[in-house]
C-alpha positions as CSV (number, residue, x, y, z in Angstrom):
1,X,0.0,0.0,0.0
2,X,1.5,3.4,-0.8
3,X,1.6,6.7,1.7
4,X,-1.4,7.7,-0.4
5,X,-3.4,5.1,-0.1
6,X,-2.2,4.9,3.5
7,X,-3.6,8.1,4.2
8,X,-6.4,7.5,2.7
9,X,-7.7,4.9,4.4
10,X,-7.1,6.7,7.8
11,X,-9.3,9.5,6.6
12,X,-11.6,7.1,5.7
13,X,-11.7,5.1,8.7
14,X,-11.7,8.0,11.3
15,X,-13.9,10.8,9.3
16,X,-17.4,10.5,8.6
17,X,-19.6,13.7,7.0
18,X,-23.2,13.3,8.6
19,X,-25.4,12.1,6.6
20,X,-29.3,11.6,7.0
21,X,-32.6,13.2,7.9
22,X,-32.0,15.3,10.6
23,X,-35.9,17.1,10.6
24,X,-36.8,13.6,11.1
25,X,-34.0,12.3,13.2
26,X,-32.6,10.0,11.4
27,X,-29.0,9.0,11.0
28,X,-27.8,7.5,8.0
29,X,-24.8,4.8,8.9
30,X,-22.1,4.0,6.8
31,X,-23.7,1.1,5.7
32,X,-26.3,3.5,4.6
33,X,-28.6,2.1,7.1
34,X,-31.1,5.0,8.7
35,X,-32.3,4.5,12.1
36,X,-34.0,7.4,14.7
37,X,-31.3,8.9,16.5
38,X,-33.5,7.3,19.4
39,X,-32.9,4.2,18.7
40,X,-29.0,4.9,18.8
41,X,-26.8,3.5,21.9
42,X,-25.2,6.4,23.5
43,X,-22.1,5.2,22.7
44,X,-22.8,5.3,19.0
45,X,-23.9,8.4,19.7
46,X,-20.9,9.5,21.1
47,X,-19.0,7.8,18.4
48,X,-21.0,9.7,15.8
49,X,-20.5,12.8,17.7
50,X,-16.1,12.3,17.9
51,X,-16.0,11.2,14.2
52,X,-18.1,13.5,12.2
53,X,-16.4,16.7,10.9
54,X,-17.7,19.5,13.0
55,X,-18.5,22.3,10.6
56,X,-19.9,20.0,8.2
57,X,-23.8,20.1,9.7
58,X,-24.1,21.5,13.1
59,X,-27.8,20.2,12.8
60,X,-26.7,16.8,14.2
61,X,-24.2,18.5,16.6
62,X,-26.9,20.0,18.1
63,X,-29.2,16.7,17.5
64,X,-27.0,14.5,19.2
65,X,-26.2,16.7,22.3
66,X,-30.3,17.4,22.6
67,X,-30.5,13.4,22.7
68,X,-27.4,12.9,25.7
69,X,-28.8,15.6,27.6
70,X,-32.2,13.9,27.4
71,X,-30.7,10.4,28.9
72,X,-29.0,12.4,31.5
73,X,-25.7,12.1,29.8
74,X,-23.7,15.0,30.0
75,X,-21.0,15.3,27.0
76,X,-18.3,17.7,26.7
């Protein structure tokens, strides 16, 4: 595998740009799977939150802190 490719990869494997419904709270997986935001564990939701490029929708910033603060989770 070259340094390209390399890189590549690891931008692949540790950047996802949210993706989904977010009027109807619904997250779209990698797999392209949708499933309510809900429905998400809260550590899926924290992965989502750690893994997504920040400026790229703010919506499901804002989504997925909404949802932690509603299981009492506080996330910082």
């Amino acid at each position: 595998m070259s340094l390209g490719e390399e890189a590549k990869n690891e931008i692949n494997t540790t950047v996802w740009i949210p993706n989904g419904d977010p009027s109807k709270k619904l997250w779209k997986t990698k797999e392209g799977k949708l499933i309510s935001v809900k429905l998400m564990s809260t550590s899926h939701i924290k992965n989502c939150l750690k893994f997504c490029i920040p400026y790229a929708n703010d919506c499901w910033d804002v989504i997925f802190r909404a949802e932690l603060r509603e299981r009492g989770i506080r996330y910082d």
